[in-house]
Structures are given as C-alpha cells and as structure tokens.
N, C-alpha and C positions, 0 to 999 in steps of 0.2 A: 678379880681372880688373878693368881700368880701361875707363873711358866711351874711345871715340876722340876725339884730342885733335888741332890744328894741326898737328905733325911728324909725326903719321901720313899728313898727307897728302905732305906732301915723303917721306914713306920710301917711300910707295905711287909716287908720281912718280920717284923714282929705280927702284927695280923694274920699273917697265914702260918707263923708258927703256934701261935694260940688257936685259928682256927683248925688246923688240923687238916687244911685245904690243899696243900701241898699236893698230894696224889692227885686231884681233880684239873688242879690250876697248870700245871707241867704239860700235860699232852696241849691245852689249849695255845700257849704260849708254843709250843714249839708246830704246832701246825697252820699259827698265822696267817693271813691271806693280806701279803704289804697293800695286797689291791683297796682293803675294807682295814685299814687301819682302826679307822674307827670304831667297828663292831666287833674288831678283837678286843679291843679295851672294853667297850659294854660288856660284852660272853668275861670279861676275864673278870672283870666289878661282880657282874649280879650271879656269878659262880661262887668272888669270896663271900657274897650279901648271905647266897644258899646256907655256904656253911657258916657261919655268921649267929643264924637266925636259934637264939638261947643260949650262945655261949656269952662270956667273958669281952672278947675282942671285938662285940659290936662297939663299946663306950670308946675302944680304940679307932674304930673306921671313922663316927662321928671327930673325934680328934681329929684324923689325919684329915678326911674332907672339908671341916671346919678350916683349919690352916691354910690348905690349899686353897678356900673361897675366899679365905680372908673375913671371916665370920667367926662365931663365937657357935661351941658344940650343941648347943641346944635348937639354935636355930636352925642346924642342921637334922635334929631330929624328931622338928616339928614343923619340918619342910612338908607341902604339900608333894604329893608324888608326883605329878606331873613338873612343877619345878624341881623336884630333886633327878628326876629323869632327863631334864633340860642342863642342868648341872652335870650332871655324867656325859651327856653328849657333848658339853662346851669343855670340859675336862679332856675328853677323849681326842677333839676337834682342833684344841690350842699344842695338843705335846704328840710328841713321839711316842704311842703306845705300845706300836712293837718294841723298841731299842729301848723302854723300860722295863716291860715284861722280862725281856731278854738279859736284861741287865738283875733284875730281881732274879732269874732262874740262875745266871753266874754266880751269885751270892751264895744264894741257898742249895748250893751243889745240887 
C-alpha cells in the first residue's frame, strides 16, 4: 500500500462531487478531533461509503482505493468486509487524515 499522494485528492474531489456528500462530509472534516486522527478518516470514508451506496461514484471509490492499495478494482470490490475495514484503518493509520480532509475541503471551497 502507497503513502496518499496529490491525485488522491482530485479522485476524493470527484467522489464527493458525484456523490453529492459535500453537505454531510464538511462539518465532519472541520470538527476533527487531531486526538483520533484515525476515526476521523473512518466517519469521513464510511460517510462518503453512505452516500456512495446506488450512485455512479462507487466504481470511482473502488478506483481510487484500488490505487491506493496498489490492487486492481475488482479486488477491491470483492473484498471481504472485514479486510476492507482493515484497509481503511491501515489507510487511515499510514497518512495524515485530517491535513487531507482539510486539504479536500480547500479545494472544494
């Protein structure tokens, strides 16, 4: 699995503008707790996951976590849940999730 890079944030920016999650994802991101880095990035995943679920932009999440594991997208969406929940916590565990968050909420005004 790779560090998050630049185009994670434009892939995360197109996701939440397709999902429509903007309104939801904003207060999360900005009431952070540095203390639980970690669990801001879970609440901030399985918020876009919520709005996610029948649109368009899940084939994009799959994408974007795919790359980030350094896997191919299918395999990401015939992850067991328990490994794909060990994937978000190693995701969330390796990077900066607030100063990403934060950085996606600069972007997306």
């Amino acid at each position: 699995m790779r560090k998050l890079a630049t185009k994670d944030l434009f892939a995360a920016m197109r996701i939440i503008k397709i999902s429509g999650v903007k309104n939801e994802l904003m207060p999360i991101i900005k009431a952070a707790d540095s203390e639980d880095v970690e669990g801001t990035g879970i609440i901030g995943v399985l918020t876009v996951f919520e709005a996610l679920s029948g649109t368009a932009a899940e084939k994009e999440l799959y994408k974007c976590l795919a790359d980030i594991a350094e896997t191919d997208e299918n395999a990401i969406a015939e992850m067991q849940i328990a490994d794909f929940l060990d994937l978000l916590k190693n995701i969330a565990a390796e990077n900066d999730m607030q100063s990403f968050f934060a950085d996606v909420q600069r972007l997306n005004g």
